[in-house]
FITOR-864533 format. One record per residue (C-alpha): chain; x, z, y; residue number from 1. Coordinates in Angstrom, 3 decimals. Example, Ala and Ser with C-alpha at 12.3 -4.5 7.8 and 13.67 -1.06 7.14 Angstrom:
// residues 2
A | 12.300 | 7.800 | -4.500 | 1
A | 13.670 | 7.140 | -1.060 | 2
END
This chain:
// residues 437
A | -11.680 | 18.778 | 9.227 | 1
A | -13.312 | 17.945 | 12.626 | 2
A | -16.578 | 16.316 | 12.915 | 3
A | -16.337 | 12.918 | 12.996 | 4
A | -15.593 | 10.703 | 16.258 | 5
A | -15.915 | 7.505 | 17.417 | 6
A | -12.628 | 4.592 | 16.464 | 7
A | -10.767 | 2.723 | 19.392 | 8
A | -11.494 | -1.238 | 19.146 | 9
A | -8.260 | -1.974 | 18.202 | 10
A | -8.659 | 0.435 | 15.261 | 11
A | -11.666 | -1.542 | 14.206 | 12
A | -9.634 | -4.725 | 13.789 | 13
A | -7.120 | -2.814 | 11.640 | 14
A | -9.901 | -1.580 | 9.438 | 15
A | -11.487 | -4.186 | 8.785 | 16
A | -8.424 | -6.313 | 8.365 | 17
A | -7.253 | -3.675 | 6.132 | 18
A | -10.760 | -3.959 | 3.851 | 19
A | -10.181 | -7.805 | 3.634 | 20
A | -6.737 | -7.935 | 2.967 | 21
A | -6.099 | -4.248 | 0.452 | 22
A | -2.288 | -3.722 | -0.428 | 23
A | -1.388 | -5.863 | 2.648 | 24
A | 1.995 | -4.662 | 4.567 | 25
A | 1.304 | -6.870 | 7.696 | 26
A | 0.004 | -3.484 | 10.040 | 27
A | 2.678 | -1.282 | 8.466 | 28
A | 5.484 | -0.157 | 10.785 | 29
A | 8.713 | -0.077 | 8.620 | 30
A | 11.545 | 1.791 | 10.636 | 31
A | 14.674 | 2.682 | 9.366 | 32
A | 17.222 | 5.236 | 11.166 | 33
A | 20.616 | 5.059 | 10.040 | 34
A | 21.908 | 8.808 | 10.612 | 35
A | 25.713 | 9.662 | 10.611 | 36
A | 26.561 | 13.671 | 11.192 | 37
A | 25.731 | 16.768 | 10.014 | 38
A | 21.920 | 16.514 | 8.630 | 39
A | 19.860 | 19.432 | 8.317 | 40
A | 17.458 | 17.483 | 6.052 | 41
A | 15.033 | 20.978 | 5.703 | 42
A | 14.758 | 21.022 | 9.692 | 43
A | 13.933 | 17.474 | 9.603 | 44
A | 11.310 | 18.097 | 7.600 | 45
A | 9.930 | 20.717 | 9.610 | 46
A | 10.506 | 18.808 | 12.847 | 47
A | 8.610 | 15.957 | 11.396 | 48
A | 5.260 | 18.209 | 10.228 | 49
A | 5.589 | 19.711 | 13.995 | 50
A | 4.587 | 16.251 | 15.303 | 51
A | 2.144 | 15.710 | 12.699 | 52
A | 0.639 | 18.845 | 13.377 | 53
A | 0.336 | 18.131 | 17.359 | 54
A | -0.664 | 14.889 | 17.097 | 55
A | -3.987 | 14.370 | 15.162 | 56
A | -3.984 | 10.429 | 15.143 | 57
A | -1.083 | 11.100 | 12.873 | 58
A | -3.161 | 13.066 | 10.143 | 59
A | -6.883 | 11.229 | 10.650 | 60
A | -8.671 | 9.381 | 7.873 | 61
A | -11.503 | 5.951 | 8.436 | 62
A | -14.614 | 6.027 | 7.060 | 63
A | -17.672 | 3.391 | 7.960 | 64
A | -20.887 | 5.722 | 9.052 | 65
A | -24.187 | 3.778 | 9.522 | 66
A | -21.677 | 0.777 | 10.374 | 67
A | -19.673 | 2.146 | 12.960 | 68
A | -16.510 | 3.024 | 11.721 | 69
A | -15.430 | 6.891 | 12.438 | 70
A | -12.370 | 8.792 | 12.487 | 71
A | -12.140 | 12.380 | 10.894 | 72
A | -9.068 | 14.447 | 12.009 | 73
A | -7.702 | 16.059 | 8.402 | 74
A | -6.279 | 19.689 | 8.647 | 75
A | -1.985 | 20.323 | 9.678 | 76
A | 0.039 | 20.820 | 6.672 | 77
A | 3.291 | 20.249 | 5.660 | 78
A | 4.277 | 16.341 | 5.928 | 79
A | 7.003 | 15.958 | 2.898 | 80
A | 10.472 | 14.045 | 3.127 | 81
A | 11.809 | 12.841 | -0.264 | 82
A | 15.281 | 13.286 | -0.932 | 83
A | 17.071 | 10.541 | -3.033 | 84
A | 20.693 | 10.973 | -3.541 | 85
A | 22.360 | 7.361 | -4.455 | 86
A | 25.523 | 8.540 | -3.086 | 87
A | 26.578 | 8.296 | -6.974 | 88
A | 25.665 | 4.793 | -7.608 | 89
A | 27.778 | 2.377 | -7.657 | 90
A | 26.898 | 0.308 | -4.901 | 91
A | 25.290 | 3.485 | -2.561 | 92
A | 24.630 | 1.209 | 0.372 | 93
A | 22.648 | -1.896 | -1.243 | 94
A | 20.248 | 0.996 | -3.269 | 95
A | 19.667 | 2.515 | -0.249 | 96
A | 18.695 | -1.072 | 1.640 | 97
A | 17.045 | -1.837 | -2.023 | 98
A | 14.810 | 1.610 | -1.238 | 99
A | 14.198 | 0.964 | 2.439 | 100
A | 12.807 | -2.504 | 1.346 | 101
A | 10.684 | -0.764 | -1.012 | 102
A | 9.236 | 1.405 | 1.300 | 103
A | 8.176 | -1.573 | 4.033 | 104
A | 6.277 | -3.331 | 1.918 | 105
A | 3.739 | 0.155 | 0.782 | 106
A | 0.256 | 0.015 | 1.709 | 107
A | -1.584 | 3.040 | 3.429 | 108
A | -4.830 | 4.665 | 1.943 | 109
A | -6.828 | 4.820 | 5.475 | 110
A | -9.634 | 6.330 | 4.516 | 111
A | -7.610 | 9.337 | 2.900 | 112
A | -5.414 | 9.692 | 6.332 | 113
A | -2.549 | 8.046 | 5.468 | 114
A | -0.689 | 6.847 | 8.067 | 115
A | 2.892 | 8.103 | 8.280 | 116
A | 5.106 | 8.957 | 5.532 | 117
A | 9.089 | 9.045 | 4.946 | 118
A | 12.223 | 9.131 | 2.674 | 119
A | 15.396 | 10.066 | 3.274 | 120
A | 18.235 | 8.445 | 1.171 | 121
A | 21.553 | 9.947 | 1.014 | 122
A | 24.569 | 7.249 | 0.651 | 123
A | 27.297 | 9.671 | 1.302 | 124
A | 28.256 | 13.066 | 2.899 | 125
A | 26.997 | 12.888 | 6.232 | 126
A | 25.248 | 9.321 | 5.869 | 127
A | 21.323 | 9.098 | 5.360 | 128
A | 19.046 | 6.176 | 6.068 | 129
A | 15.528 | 7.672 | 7.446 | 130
A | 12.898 | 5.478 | 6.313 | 131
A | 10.633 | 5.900 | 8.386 | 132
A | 6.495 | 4.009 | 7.906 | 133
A | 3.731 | 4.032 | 10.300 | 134
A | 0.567 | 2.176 | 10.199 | 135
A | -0.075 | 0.613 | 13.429 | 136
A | -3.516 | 1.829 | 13.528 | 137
A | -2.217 | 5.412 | 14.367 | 138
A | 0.869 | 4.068 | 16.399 | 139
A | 2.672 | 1.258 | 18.484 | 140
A | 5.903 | 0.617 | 19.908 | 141
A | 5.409 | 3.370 | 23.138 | 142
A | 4.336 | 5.582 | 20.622 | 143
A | 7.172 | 5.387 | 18.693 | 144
A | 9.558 | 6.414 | 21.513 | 145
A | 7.044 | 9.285 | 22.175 | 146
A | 7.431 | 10.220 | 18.237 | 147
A | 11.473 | 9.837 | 18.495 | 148
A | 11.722 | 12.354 | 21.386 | 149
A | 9.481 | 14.638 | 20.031 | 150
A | 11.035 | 14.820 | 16.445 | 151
A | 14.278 | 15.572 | 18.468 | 152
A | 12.899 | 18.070 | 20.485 | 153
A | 11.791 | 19.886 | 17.421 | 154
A | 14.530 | 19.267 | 15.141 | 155
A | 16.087 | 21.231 | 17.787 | 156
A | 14.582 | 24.060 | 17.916 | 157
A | 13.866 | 24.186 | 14.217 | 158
A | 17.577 | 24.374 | 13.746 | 159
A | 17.817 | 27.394 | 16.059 | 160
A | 15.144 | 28.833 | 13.937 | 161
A | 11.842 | 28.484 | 16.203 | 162
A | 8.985 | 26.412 | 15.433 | 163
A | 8.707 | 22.834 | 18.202 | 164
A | 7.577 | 24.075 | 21.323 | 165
A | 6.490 | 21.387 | 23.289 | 166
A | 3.755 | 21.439 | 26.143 | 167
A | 0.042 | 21.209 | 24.975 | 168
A | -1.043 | 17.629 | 25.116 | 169
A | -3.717 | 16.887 | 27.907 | 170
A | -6.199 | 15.308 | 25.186 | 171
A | -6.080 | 13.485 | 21.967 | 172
A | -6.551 | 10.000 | 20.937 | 173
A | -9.718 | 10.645 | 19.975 | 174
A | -10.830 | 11.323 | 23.412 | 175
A | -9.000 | 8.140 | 24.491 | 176
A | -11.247 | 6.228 | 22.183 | 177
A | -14.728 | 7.773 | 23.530 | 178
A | -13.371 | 6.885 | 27.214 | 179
A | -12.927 | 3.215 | 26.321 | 180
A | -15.864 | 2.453 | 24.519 | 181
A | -17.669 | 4.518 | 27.349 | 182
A | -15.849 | 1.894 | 29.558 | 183
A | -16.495 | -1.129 | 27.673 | 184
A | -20.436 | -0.135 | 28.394 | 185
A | -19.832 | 0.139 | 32.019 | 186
A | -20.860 | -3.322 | 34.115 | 187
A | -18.002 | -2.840 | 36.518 | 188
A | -16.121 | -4.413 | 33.779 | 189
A | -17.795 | -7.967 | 34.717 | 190
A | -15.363 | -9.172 | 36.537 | 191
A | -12.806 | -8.687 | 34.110 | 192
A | -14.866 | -10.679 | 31.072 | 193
A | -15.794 | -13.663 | 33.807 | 194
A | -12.058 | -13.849 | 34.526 | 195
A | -11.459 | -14.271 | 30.805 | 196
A | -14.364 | -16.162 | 29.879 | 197
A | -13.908 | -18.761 | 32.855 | 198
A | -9.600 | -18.710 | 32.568 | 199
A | -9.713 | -19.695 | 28.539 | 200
A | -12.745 | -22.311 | 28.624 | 201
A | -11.259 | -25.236 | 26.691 | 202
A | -8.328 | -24.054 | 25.156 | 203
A | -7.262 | -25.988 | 22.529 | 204
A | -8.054 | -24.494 | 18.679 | 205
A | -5.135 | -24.242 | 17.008 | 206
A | -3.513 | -23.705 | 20.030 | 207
A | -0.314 | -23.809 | 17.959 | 208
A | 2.456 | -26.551 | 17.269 | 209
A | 3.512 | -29.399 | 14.365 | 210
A | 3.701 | -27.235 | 11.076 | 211
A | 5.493 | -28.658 | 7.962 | 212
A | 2.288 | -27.871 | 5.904 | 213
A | -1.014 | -27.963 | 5.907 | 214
A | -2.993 | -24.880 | 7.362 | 215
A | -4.393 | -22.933 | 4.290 | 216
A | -8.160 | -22.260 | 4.465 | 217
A | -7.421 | -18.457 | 4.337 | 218
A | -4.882 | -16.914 | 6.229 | 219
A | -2.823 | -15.397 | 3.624 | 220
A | -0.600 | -13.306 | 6.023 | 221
A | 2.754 | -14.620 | 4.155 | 222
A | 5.718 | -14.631 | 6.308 | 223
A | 9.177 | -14.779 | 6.934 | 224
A | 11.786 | -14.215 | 9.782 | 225
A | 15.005 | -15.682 | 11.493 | 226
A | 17.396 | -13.105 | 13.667 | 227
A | 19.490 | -14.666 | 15.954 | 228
A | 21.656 | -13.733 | 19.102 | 229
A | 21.470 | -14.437 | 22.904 | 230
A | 25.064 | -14.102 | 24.610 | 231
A | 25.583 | -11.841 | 27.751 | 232
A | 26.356 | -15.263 | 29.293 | 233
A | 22.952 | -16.387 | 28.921 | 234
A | 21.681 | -12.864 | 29.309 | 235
A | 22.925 | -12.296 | 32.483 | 236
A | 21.918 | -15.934 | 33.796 | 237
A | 18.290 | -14.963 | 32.387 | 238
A | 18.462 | -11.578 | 34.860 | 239
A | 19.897 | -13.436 | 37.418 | 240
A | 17.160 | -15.973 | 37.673 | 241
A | 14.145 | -13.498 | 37.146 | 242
A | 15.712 | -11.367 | 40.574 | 243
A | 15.712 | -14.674 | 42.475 | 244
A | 11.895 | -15.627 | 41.773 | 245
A | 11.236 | -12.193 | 42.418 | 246
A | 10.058 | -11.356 | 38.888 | 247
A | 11.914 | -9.565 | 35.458 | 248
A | 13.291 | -11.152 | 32.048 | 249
A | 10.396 | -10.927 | 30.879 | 250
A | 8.957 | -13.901 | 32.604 | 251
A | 11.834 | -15.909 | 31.964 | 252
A | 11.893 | -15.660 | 28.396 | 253
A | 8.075 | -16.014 | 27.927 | 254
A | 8.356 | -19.272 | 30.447 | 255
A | 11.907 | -20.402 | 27.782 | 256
A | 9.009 | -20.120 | 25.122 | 257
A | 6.215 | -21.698 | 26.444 | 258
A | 8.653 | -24.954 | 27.051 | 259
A | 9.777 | -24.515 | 23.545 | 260
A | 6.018 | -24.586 | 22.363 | 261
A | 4.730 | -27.854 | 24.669 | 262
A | 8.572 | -29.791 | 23.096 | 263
A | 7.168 | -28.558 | 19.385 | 264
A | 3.744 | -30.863 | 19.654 | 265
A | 1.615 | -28.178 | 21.521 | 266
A | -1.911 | -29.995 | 21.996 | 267
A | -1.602 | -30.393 | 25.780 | 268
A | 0.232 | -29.184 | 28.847 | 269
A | -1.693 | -25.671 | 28.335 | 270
A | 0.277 | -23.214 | 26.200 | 271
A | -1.510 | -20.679 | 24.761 | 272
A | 0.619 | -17.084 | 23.783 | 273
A | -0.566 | -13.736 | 23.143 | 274
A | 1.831 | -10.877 | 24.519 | 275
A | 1.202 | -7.454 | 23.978 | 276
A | 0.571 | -4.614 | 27.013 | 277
A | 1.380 | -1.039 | 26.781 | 278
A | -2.909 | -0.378 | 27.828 | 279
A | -1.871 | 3.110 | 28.999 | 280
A | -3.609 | 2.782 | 32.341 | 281
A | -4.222 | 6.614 | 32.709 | 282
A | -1.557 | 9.614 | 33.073 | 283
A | -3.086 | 11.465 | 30.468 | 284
A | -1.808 | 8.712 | 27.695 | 285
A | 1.877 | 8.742 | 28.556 | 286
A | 2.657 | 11.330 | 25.763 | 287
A | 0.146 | 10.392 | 23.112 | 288
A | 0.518 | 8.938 | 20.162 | 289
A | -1.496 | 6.204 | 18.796 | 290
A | -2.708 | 3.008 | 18.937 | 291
A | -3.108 | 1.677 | 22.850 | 292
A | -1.510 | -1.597 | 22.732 | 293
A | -3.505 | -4.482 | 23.646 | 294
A | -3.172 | -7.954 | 23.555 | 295
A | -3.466 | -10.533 | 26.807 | 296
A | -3.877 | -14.370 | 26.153 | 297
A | -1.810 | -16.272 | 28.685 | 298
A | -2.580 | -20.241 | 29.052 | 299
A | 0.447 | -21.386 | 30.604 | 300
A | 0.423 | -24.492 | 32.218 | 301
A | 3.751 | -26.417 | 31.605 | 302
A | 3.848 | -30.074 | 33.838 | 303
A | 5.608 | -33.253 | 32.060 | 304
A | 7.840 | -32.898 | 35.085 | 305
A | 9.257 | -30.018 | 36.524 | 306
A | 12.015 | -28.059 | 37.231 | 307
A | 12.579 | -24.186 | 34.988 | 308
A | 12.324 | -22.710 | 37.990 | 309
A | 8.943 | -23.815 | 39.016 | 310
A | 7.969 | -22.917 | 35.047 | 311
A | 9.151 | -19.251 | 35.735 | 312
A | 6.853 | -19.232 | 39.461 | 313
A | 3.702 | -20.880 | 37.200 | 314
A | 4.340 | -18.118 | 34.282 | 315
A | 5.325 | -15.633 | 36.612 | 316
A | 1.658 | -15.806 | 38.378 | 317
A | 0.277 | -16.057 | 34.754 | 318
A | 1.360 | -13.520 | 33.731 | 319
A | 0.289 | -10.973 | 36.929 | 320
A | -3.154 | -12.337 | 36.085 | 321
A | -3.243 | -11.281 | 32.867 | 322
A | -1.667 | -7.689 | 33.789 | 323
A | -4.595 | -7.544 | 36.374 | 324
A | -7.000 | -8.291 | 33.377 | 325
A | -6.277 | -6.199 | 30.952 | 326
A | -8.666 | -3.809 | 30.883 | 327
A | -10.712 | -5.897 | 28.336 | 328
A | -9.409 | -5.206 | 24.563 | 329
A | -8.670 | -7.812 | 23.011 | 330
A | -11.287 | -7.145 | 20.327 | 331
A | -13.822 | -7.359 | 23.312 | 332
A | -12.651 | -10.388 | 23.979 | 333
A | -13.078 | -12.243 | 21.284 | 334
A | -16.693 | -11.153 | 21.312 | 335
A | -17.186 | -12.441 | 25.083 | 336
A | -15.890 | -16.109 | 23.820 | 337
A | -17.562 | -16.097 | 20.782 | 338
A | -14.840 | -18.903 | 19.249 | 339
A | -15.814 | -20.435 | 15.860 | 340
A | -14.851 | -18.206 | 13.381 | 341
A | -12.170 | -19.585 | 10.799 | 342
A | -10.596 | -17.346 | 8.312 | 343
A | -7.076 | -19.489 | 8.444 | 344
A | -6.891 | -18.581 | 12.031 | 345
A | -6.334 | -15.731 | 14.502 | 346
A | -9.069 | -16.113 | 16.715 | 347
A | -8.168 | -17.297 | 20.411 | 348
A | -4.073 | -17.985 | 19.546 | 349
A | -1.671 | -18.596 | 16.918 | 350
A | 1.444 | -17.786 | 19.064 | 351
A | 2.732 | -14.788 | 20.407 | 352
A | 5.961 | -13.582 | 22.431 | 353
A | 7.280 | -9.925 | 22.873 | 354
A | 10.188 | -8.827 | 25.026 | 355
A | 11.668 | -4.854 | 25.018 | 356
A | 14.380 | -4.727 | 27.937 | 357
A | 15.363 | -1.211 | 26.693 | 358
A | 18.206 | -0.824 | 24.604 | 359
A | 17.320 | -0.014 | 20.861 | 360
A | 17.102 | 4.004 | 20.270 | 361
A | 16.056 | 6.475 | 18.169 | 362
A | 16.006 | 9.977 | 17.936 | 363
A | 18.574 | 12.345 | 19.618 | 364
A | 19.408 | 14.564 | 16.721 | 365
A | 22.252 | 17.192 | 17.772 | 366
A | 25.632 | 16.182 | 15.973 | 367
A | 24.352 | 12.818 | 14.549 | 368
A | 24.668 | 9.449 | 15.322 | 369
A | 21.432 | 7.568 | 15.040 | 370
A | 20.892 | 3.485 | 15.475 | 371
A | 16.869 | 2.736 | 14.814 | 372
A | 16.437 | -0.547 | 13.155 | 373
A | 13.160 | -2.550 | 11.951 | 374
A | 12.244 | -3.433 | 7.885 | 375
A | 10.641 | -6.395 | 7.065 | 376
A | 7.118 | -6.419 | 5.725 | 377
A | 7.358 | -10.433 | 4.649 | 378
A | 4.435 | -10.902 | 6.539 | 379
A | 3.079 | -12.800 | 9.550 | 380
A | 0.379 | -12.204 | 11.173 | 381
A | -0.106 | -15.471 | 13.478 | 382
A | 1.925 | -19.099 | 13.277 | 383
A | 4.888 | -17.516 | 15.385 | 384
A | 5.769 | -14.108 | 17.005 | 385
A | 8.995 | -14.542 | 19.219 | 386
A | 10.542 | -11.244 | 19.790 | 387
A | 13.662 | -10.747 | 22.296 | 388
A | 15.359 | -7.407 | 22.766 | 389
A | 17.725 | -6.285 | 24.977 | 390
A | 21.386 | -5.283 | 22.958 | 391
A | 23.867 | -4.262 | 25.159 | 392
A | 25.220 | -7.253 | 27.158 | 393
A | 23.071 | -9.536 | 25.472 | 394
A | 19.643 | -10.008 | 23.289 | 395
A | 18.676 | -10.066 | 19.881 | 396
A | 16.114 | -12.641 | 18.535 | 397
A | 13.510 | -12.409 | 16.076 | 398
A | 11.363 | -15.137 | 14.872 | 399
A | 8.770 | -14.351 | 12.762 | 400
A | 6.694 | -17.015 | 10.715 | 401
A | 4.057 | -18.222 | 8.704 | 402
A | 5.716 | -19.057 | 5.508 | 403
A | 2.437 | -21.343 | 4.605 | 404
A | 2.775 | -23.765 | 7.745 | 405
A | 7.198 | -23.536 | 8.206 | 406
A | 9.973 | -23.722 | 5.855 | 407
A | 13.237 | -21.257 | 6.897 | 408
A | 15.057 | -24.606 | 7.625 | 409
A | 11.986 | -25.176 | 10.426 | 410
A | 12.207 | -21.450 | 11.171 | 411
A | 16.020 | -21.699 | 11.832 | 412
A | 15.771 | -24.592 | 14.167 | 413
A | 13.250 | -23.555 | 16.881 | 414
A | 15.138 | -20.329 | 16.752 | 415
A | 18.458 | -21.942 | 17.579 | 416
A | 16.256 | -24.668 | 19.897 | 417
A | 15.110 | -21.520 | 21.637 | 418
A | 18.735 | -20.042 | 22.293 | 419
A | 19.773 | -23.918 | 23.371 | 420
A | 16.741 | -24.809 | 25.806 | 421
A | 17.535 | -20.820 | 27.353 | 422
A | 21.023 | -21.687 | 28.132 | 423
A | 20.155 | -25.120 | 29.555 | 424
A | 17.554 | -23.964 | 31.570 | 425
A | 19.067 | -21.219 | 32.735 | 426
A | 22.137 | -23.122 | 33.801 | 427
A | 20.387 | -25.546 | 35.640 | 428
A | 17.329 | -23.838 | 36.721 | 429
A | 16.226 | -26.905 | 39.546 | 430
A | 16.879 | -29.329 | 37.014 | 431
A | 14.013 | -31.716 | 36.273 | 432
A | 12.662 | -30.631 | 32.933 | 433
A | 12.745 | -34.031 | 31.097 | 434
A | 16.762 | -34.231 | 31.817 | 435
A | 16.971 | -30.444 | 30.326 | 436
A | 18.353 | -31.276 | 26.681 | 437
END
């Protein structure tokens, strides 16, 4: 083992979240790969301890050290993938979805380095599901795209009978996580925690919208989830729109949400939403693995009367301030505003919105066919997380939600409200908002 070394502040917050809440699935990353082809499961296996072995996030256990909390990289060794054959049973497919489930809702042992495992379920000759867990303390959504080509590249060569050999990384997480508390300590950061400090004075706490319940005293991190489709019709009108205010989807979706929030009972004309950034800011973290997401707050301002269009310009402006901002993590953050602390609340929002514009992948395994797809940990971590991805012509919706403030019959409406007020809006973009139905 290497000595010990110091934790990113994101990987604080998972800790400690993790001591307050043990057996909790909310931070695990469930993802399932349904393979079709020829499977070399052996050279999977292989492939899969390759990117263990050259990625030490991926093998590093937590420990608190005269209450700091410090990472310890554990040796390489083999990373195991089960085998379980259910081709036999009579209903292959639902065991194997039965299994998968199974396997999202599994707590990680952090301090003993657990943070990656898999199974692979056999449901018929040349059919596996690849389930697939991560805890998002050692990973998050870039890094999974980094783990898929990697696992390719050395399920490659392991089937021509040569260990991966991929380029030596630049530097580890660990050294990511020196640089940004090193950072953090630096007072050309001032700027950025006025900007924050000064931009979210006031904000309304919740910052959330009407619930069908009452808010329990302890965030119990119970949730549920509603999928639901966006048309190429609307999709296209959404890209069309975001090239003519000389922005991306992005904006247009977020700005779709933040009207969706102010017509659900939002406290105000300010909408408050967290949306997570990539926080890669230097070269050396493209091809790392690990946990550099961060979280912005934007506090978007939505008028009683206006047209989309001038929504999208307001959000679009938002949104480049927050970009320019986010050098602050969010931890550090919530330390500059000090909010009152309330254990049924996220601190600073109870919203979020997410938006991927690249078409869902996974792994290019030679003479397979592989579709990635998400499991569902039944959790939530704030009131609502909108998530809209980009599925060939069209998107794919996810709402996630408290299942202590909404019923599914709640859930189910703002998620088809969303799809309704996005095709309205986008149809009529100079349309006075109060006449947009």
């Amino acid at each position: 083992m290497t000595a010990d070394r110091v934790a990113s502040s994101a990987q604080r917050r998972l800790w400690i979240l993790d001591r307050l809440y043990p057996g909790c699935a909310a931070y695990v990353i469930p993802v399932v790969y349904r393979i079709e082809g020829d499977l070399d499961a052996e050279a999977l296996g292989h492939a899969l301890s390759d990117v263990v072995r050259r990625h030490e996030v991926l093998r590093t256990g937590y420990r608190m050290v005269r209450g700091a909390l410090r990472q310890t990289v554990r040796p390489a060794g083999p990373v195991p993938i089960p085998v379980v054959d259910v081709a036999a049973h009579r209903s292959p497919g639902e065991e194997a979805e039965r299994l998968a489930a199974a396997e999202a809702l599994r707590p990680f042992d952090l301090s003993a380095g657990e943070v990656i495992r898999a199974l692979l379920v056999r449901t018929a000759p040349g059919r596996h599901l690849l389930c697939l867990s991560l805890h998002h303390i050692a990973c998050d959504g870039w890094s999974l795209r980094v783990l898929e080509d990697e696992l390719a590249a050395c399920y490659r060569s392991r089937l021509a009978g040569s260990p991966g050999d991929l380029p030596p990384l630049p530097e580890q997480y660990g050294d990511f996580a020196e640089w940004q508390q090193a950072r953090l300590a630096d007072p050309a950061l001032r700027p950025v925690r006025d900007h924050w400090r000064e931009h979210l004075a006031g904000i309304p706490a919740p910052a959330t919208i009407r619930t069908d319940r009452p808010r329990p005293a302890v965030w119990s991190f119970a949730g549920g989830h509603v999928r639901f489709r966006i048309g190429p019709e609307v999709a296209e009108r959404v890209r069309l729109l975001a090239r003519a205010a000389a922005t991306t989807p992005y904006t247009v979706l977020l700005a779709a949400f933040a009207l969706l929030v102010r017509e659900h009972g939002a406290p105000g004309p300010d909408v408050v939403i967290g949306t997570p950034v990539a926080g890669r800011s230097r070269e050396s973290h493209y091809r790392l693995i690990g946990l550099f997401q961060n979280t912005v707050v934007q506090r978007i301002r939505v008028p009683d009367r206006t047209t989309f269009r001038d929504l999208v310009r307001l959000t679009r402006e938002e949104s480049r301030n927050a970009i320019v901002n986010q050098a602050l993590p969010f931890d550090a953050l919530v330390e500059e505003l000090n909010p009152a602390r309330d254990p049924g609340l996220n601190p600073v929002f109870q919203l979020m919105f997410s938006h991927e514009e690249d078409e869902p992948g996974g792994p290019a395994l030679p003479g397979c066919a592989v579709r990635r797809t998400f499991g569902d940990t039944r959790t939530a971590k704030v009131d609502l997380t909108l998530g809209v991805a980009r599925d060939g012509p069209g998107y794919t919706g996810r709402l996630e939600y408290s299942t202590d403030l909404f019923t599914a019959a709640t859930a189910r409406r703002i998620a088809e409200r969303f799809g309704v007020l996005l095709e309205n809006a986008t149809s009529a973009p100079f349309r006075v908002m109060g006449s947009v139905e």
